[in-house]
C-alpha positions as CSV (number, residue, x, y, z in Angstrom):
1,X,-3.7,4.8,-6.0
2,X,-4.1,3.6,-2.8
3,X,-7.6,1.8,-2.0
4,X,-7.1,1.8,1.8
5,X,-10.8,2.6,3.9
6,X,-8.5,3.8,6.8
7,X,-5.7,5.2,5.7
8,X,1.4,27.2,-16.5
9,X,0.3,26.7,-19.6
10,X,-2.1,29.9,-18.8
11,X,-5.4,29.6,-20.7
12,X,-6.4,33.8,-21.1
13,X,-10.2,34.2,-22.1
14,X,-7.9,36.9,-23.8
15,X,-10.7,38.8,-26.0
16,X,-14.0,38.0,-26.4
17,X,-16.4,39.0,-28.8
18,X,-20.0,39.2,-28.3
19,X,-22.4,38.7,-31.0
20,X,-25.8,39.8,-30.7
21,X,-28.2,37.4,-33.0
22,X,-31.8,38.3,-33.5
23,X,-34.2,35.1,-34.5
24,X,-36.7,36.1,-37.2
25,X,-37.6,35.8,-41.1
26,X,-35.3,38.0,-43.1
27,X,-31.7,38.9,-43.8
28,X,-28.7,38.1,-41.2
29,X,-26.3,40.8,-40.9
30,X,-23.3,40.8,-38.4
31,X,-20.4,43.8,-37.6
32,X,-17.7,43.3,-35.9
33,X,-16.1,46.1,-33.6
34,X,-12.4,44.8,-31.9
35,X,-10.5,46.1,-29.2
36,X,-7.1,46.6,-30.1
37,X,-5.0,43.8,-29.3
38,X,-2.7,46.4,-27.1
39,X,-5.8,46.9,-25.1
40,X,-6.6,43.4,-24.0
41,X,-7.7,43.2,-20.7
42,X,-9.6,41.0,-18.3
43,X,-13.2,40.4,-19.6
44,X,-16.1,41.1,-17.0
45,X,-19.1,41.2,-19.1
46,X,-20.6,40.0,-22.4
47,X,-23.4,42.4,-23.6
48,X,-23.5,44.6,-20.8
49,X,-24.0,41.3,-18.4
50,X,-21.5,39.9,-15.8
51,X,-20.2,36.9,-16.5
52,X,-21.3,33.0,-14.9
53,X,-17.9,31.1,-15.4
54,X,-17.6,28.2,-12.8
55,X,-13.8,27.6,-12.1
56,X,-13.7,23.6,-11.4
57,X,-11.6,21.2,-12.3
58,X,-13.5,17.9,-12.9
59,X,-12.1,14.5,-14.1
60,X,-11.1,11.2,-13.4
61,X,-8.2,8.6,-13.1
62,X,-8.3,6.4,-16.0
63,X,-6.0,3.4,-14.5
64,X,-4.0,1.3,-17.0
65,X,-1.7,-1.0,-14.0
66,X,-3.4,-4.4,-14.2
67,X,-6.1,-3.0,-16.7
68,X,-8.0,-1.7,-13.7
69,X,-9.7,1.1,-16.4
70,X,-7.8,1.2,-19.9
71,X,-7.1,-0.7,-22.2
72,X,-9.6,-3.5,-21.2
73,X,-6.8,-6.3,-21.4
74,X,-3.5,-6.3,-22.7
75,X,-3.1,-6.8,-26.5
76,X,-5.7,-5.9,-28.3
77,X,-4.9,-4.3,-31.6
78,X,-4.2,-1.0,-32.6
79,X,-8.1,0.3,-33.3
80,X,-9.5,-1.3,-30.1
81,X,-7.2,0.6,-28.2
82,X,-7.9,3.8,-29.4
83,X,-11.8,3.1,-29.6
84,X,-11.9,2.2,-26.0
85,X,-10.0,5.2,-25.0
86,X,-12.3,7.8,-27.1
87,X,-14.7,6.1,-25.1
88,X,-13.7,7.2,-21.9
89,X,-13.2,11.1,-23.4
90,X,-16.6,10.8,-24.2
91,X,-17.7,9.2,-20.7
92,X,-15.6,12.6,-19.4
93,X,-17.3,15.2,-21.4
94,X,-21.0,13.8,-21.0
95,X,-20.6,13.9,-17.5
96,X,-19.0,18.0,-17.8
97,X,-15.2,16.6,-17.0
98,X,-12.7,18.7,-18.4
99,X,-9.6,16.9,-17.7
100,X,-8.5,13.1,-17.6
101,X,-5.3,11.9,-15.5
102,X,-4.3,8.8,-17.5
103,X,-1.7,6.3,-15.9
104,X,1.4,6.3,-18.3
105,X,3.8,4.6,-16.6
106,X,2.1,2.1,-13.9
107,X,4.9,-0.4,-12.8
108,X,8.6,1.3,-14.4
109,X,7.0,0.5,-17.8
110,X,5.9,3.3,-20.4
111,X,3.1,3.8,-22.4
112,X,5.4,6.2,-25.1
113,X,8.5,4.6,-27.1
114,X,11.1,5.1,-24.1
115,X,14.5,5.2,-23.3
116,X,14.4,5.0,-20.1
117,X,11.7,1.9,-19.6
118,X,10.1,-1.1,-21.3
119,X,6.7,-0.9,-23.2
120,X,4.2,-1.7,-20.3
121,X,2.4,-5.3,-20.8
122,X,-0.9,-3.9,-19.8
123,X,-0.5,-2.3,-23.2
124,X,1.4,-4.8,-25.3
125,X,0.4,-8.3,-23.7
126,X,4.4,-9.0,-24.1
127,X,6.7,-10.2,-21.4
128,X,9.9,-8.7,-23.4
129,X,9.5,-5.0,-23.0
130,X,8.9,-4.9,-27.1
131,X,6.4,-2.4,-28.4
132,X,3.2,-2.5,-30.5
133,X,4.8,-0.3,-33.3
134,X,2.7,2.8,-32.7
135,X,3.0,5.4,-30.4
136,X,-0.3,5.9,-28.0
137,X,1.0,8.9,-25.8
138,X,0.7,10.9,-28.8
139,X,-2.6,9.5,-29.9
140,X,-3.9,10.3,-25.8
141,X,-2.9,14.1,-25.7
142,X,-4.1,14.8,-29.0
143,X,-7.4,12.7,-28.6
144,X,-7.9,14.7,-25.0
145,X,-7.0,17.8,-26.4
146,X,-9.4,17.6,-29.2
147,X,-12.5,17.6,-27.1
148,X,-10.5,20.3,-25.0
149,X,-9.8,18.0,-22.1
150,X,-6.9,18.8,-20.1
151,X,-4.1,16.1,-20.4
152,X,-2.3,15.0,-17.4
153,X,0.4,12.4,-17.3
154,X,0.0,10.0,-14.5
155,X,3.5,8.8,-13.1
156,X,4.1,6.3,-10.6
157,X,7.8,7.4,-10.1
158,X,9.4,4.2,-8.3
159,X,7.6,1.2,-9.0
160,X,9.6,-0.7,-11.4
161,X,7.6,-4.2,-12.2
162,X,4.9,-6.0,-11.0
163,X,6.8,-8.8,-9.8
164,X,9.6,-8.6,-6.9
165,X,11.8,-11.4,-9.0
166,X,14.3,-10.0,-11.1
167,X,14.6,-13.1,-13.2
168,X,10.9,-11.9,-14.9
169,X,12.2,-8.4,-15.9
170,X,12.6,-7.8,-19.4
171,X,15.9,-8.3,-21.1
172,X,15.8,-4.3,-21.9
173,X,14.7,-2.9,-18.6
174,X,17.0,-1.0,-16.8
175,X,17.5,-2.7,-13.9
176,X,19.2,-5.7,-15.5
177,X,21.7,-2.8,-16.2
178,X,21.7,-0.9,-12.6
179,X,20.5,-4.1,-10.1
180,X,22.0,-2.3,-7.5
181,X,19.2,0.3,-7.9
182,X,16.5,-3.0,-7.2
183,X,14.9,-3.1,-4.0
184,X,12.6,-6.0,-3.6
185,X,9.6,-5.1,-1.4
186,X,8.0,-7.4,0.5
187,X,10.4,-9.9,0.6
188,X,8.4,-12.9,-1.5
189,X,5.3,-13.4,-2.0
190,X,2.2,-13.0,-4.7
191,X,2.4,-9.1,-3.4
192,X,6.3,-8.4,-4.0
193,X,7.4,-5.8,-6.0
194,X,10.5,-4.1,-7.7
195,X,11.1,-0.7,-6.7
196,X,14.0,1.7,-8.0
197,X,15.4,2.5,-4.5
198,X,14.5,6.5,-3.9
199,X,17.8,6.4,-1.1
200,X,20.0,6.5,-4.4
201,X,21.2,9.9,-6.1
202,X,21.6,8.4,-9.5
203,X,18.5,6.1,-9.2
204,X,16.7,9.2,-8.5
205,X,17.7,11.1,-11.4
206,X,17.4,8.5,-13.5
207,X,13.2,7.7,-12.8
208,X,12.9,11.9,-13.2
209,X,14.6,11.6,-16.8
210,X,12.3,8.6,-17.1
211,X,9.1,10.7,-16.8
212,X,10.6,14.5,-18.1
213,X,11.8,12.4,-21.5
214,X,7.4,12.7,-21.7
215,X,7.4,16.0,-20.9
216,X,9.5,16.6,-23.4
217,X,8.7,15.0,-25.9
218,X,4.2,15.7,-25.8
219,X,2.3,18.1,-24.8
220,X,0.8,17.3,-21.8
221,X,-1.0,19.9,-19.6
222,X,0.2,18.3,-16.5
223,X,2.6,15.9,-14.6
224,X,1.1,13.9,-11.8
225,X,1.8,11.5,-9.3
226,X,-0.4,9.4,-6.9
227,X,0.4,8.1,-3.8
228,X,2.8,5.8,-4.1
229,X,7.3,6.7,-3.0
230,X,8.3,4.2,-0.9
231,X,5.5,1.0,-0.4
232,X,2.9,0.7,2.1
233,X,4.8,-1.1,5.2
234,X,3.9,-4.9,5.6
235,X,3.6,-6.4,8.9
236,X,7.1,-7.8,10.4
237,X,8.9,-6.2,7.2
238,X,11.1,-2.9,7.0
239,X,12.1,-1.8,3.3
240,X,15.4,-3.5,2.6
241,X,17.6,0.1,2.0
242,X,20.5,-0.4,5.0
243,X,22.8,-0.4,2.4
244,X,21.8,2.9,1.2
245,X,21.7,4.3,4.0
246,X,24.8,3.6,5.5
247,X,26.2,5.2,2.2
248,X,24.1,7.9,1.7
249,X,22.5,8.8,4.8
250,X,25.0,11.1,7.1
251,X,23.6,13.7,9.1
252,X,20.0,11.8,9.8
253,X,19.0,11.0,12.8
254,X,17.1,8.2,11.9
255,X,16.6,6.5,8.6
256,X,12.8,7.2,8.7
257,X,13.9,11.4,8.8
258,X,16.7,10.2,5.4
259,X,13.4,8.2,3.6
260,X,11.6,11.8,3.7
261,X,14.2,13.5,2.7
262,X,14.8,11.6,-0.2
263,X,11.2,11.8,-1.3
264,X,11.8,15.2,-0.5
265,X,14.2,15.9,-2.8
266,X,12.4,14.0,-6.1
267,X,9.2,16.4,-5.1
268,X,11.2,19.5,-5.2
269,X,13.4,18.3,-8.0
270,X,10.0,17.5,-10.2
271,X,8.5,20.6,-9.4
272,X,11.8,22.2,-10.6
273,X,13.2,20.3,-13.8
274,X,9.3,20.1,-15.4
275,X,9.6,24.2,-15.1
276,X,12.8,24.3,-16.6
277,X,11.8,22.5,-19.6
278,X,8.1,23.7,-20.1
279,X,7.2,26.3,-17.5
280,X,3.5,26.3,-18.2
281,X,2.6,22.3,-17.0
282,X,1.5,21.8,-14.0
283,X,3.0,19.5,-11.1
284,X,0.5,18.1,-9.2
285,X,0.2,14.6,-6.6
286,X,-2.6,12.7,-4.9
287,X,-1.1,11.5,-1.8
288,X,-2.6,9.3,1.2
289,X,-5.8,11.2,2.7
290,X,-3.6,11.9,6.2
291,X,-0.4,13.1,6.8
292,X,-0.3,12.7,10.8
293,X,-2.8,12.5,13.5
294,X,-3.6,15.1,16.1
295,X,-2.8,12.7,18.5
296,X,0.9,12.6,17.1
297,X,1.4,16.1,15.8
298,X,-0.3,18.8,17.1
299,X,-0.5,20.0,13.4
300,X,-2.2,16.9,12.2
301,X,-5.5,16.1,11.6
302,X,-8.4,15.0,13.8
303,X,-8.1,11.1,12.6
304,X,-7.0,8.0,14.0
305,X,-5.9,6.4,10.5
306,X,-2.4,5.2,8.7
307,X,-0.4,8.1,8.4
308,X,1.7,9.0,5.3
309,X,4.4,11.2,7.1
310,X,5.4,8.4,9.1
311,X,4.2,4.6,6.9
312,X,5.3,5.8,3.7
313,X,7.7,8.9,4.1
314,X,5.5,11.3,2.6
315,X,5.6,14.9,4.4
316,X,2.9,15.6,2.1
317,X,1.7,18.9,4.4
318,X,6.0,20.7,3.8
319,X,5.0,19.9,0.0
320,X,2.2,22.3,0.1
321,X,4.0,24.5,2.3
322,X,7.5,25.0,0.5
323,X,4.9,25.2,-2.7
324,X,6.5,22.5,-4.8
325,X,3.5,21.8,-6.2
326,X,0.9,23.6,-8.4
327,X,-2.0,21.4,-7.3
328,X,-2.8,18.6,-4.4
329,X,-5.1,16.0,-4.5
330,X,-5.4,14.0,-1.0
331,X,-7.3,10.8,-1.5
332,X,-10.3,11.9,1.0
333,X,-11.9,7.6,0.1
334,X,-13.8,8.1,3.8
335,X,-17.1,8.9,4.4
336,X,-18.7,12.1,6.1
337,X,-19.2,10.9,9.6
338,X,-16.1,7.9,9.5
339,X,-15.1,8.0,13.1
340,X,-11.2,6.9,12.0
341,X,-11.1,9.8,9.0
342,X,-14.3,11.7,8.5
343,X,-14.1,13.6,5.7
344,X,-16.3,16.8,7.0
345,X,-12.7,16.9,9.4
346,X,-10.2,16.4,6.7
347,X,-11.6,18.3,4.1
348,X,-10.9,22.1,6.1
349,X,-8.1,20.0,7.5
350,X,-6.5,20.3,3.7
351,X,-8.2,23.6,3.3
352,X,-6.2,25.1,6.4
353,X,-3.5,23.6,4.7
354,X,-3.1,25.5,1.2
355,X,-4.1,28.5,2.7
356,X,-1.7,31.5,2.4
357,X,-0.4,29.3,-0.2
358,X,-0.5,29.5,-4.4
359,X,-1.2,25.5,-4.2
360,X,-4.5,24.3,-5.6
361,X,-6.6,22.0,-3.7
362,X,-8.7,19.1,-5.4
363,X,-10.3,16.5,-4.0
364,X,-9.5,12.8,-4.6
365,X,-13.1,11.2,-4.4
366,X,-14.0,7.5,-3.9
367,X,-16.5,6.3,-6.3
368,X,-15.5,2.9,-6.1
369,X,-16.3,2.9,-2.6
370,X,-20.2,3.2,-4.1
371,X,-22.5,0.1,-2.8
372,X,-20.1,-0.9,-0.3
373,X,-22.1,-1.4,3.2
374,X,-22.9,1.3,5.5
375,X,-23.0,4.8,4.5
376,X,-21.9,3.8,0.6
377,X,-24.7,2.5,0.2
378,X,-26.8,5.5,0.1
379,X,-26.5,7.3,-3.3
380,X,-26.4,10.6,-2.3
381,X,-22.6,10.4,-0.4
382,X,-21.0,12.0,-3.2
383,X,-23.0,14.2,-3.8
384,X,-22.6,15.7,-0.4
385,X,-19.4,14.9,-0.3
386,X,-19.3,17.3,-3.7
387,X,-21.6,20.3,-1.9
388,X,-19.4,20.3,1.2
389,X,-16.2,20.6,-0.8
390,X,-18.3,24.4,-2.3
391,X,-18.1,25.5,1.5
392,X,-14.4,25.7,1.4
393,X,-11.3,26.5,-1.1
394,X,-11.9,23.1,-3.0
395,X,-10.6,24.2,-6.4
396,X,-12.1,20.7,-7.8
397,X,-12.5,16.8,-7.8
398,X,-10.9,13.8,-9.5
399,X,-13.2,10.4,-9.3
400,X,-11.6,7.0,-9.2
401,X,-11.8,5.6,-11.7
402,X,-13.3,5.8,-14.7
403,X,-14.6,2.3,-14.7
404,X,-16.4,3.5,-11.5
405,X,-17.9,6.4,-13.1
406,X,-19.1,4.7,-16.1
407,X,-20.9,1.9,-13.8
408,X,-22.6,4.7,-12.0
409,X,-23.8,2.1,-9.3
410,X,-27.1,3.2,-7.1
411,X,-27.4,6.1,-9.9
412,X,-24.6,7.9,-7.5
413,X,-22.6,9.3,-10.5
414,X,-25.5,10.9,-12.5
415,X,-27.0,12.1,-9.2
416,X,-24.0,14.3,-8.5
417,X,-23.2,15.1,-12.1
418,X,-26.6,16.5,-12.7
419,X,-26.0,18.7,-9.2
420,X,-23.0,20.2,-9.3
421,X,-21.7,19.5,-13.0
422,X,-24.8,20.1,-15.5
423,X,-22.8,23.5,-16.5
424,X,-19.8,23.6,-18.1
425,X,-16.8,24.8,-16.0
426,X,-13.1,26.4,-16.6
427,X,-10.1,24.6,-15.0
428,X,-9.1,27.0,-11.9
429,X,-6.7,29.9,-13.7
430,X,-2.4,29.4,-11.6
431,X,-1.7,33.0,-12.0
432,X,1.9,32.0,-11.1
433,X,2.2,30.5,-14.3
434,X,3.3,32.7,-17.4
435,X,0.8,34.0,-19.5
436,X,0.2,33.8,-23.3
437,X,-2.6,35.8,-24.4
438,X,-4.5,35.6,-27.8
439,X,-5.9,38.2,-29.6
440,X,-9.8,38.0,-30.1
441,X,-11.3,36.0,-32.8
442,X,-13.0,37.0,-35.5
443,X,-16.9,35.8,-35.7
444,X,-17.5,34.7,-39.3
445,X,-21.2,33.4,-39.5
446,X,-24.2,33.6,-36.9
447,X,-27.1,32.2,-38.0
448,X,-30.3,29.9,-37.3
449,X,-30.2,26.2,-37.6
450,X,-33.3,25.0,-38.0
451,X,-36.1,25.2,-35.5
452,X,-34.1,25.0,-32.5
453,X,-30.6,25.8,-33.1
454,X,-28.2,28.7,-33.2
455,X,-24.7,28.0,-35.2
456,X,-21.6,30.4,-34.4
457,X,-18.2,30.0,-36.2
458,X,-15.1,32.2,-35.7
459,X,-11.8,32.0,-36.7
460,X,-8.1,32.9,-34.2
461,X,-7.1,36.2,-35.1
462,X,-3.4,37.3,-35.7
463,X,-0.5,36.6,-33.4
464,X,-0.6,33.3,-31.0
465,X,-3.0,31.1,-31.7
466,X,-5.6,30.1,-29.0
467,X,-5.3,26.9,-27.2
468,X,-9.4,26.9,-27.5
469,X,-12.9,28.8,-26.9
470,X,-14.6,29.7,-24.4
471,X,-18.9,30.4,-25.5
472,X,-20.8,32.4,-23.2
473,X,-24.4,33.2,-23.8
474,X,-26.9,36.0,-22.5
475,X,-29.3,34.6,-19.8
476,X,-31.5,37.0,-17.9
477,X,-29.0,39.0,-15.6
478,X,-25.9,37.2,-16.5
479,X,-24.0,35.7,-19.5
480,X,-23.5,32.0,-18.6
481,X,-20.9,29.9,-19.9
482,X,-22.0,26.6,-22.3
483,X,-19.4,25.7,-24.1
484,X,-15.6,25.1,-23.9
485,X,-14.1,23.5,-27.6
486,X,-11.6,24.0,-29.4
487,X,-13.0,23.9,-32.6
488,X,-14.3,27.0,-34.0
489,X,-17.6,26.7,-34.6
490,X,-20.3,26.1,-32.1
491,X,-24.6,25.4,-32.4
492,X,-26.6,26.6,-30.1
493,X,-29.7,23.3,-29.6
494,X,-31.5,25.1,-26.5
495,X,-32.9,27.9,-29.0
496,X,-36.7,27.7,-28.9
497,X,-38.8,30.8,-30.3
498,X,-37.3,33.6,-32.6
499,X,-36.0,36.4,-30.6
500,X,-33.0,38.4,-29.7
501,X,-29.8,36.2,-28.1
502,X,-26.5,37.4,-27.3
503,X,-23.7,35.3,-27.1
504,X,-19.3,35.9,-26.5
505,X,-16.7,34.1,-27.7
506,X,-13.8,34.5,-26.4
507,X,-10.1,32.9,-27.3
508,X,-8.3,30.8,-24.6
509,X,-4.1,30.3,-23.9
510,X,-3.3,27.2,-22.0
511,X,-4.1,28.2,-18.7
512,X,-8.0,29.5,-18.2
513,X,-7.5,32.7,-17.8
514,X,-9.9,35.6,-19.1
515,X,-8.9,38.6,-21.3
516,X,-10.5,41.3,-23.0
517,X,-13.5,41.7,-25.0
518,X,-14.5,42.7,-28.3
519,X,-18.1,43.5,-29.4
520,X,-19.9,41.9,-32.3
521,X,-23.9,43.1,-33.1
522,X,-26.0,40.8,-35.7
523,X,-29.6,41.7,-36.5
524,X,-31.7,39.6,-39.0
């Protein structure tokens, strides 16, 4: 994730049923009236009412290279680990989130028992690669997935260690097999790093098994990468590859035009193996904030910053275009008004961008940046950052990091959390992504809960078996969603008098898409 200032699983609300529950002294009764499952179709109403169903992704990085976020510091045991991590689910849900993009493999390490890559130190507090005898990636989908979080796997593809001297690699990492595939970058220094060389066919291949072995192997919602294919440049220093070039590169022009190309190729490669093997995750990157200038490409942007096409190799606009994504998330870490990058010019510079396209658009947002001097310091830049993003095709944000939103310095985080996330909100549906629709569920009990409370509880009916629930209730015109979960029971604590409420539940498939309904009346 760069910090630089200038720089189809589908989910089918398949059938819903509403239920129709009257608040009063005396007997609860409840009927249940199903569509057929053969007559599933989208659902537009729950009691007569249209539905209110925001379609937003929300979440946030949760960074694991150096312990930026998670875990805290390397080696703690077992239950610390896991206790600190439920923490940041629970950060995510109070603040609406409904999706976390946790760092699995930081520096050519892995967070899963690998055979492609070392257990990552940040985890283990080891220098030998050995693991800690448990296997988190499994814990972090099933944790996320439990509080019906979407779980994407965050990949940095080529970095392979934190330190640019082979001699400190692992005796089991893979380059002590393949040191032809080692390219030190810079040169020496407290900043050098390994990288697998992205000029080389097999090395390639070899960081895409790396990360598809995870794909695999959990069952993660989605695959993403951040900004980082070949390193930012460094004064008086060009990326030691002449080697692989001479071999490899033929037919380029120049060896900047062969560097894209090779990034190239792992983007479209990605995009293609991950569908192969599990057609409904999602591919998705957070690149640099610019891909050229205006003043270089008349197709660029109205900045004066770095610029990713050109620095780092990234042709991050053809991605988009050539749809080898299902989602992009430019790191927009400027502030409205930046005369180098403003981000009221980038942000319908990205929107132009995906348009005519089936690529999503998020927005990467800074809240580190929050305090700094000048315009940070005022608490209400995210938050307009967050209502400018509703004026165009913004399909969502992602905050970094977590350790940022949890400080919630100047009050910025709960000011534009109680704006523009106080309702709960569906990840955007990819309708290019195949569908799995569940038949409705079957409500069970509706009742009072006390003073204050309604409690629902349903269970999946026949066939595939929902990936969660979506609640909607009955509020004046509309019927507004509350709750996503995917448990199946549900209370209501914003009851007040006795009276007449209408809720739907409806059953969810992987990718957020609504169904059909089914109706469900209970008088008391």
């Amino acid at each position: 994730m760069a910090l630089l200032p200038t720089g189809r699983r589908q989910v089918h609300l398949a059938v819903a049923l509403v239920v129709v529950v009257t608040l009063s002294v005396g007997l609860v009764r409840w009927q249940t009236r199903p569509e057929p499952a053969q007559q599933v179709s989208a659902a537009a109403s729950c009691a007569g009412r249209p539905l209110d169903a925001p379609r937003q992704l929300r979440g946030m990085w949760i960074a694991t290279v150096s312990n930026i976020d998670w875990p805290s510091r390397p080696g703690l045991d077992q239950e610390k680990v896991k206790s600190e991590y439920r923490g940041w689910l629970d950060l995510a849900q109070q603040h609406g989130h409904n999706a976390v993009f946790v760092q699995v493999r930081p520096s050519g390490d892995a967070f899963w028992p690998s055979s492609y890559a070392p257990w990552s130190r940040w985890l283990t507090g080891r220098q030998d690669g050995l693991g800690p005898g448990w296997d988190p990636m499994e814990f972090l989908v099933s944790e996320a997935h439990a509080r019906n979080l979407e779980f994407h796997a965050w990949f940095n593809p080529y970095k392979a260690s934190q330190s640019g001297n082979p001699a400190d690699l692992p005796a089991n990492h893979p380059l002590r097999v393949h040191p032809e595939w080692a390219v030190p970058f810079p040169k020496s220094g407290k900043g050098s790093r390994l990288y697998y060389n992205p000029g080389i066919p097999e090395a390639r291949k070899f960081v895409q098994d790396s990360m598809l072995e995870a794909v695999a192997r959990y069952d993660v919602d989605g695959v993403h990468f951040d900004d980082f294919f070949y390193p930012y440049p460094v004064k008086g220093q060009d990326f030691p590859d002449d080697a692989a070039f001479q071999q490899y590169g033929a037919g380029f022009a120049t060896k900047a035009d062969w560097r894209r190309d090779n990034v190239n190729k792992l983007v479209a490669e990605m995009n293609q193996r991950i569908k192969e093997l599990k057609p409904w995750v999602k591919f998705g990157i957070s690149p640099f904030g610019i891909w050229r200038n205006r003043t270089t490409d008349s197709l660029g942007s109205p900045t004066r910053g770095l610029q990713s096409y050109d620095a780092i190799y990234a042709d991050t606009r053809l991605w988009v275009k050539e749809e080898w994504l299902d989602y992009i998330v430019p790191q927009l870490y400027w502030h409205i008004g930046f005369d180098i990058a403003d981000y009221a010019k980038l942000l319908p510079w990205w929107s132009d961008v995906v348009k005519d396209t089936r690529v999503q658009l998020y927005i990467g947002q800074a809240d580190y940046r929050v305090g700094q001097k000048g315009a940070w310091s005022d608490p209400a830049e995210l938050d307009r950052q967050l209502a400018l993003n509703t004026k165009y095709p913004v399909g969502g944000s992602i905050h970094f990091s977590a350790k940022q939103v949890r400080a919630n310095r100047l009050g910025a985080v709960s000011r534009y959390a109680t704006a523009h996330y106080a309702q709960p909100a569906l990840v955007p549906a990819m309708d290019h992504m195949p569908p799995n629709r569940p038949v409705a569920p079957q409500v069970t009990e509706a009742r009072r809960d006390g003073d204050n409370a309604v409690a629902l509880a349903w269970r999946a009916g026949d066939g595939t078996r929902p990936a969660g629930y979506a609640v909607f209730k009955v509020d004046g015109e509309t019927a507004r969603l509350v709750a996503t979960t995917r448990g199946t029971n549900w209370v209501d604590r914003t009851v007040g008098t006795p009276g007449a409420y209408s809720y739907c539940v409806a059953a969810l498939d992987r990718l957020w898409n609504l169904g059909g309904s089914s109706e469900a009346d209970v008088t008391g």
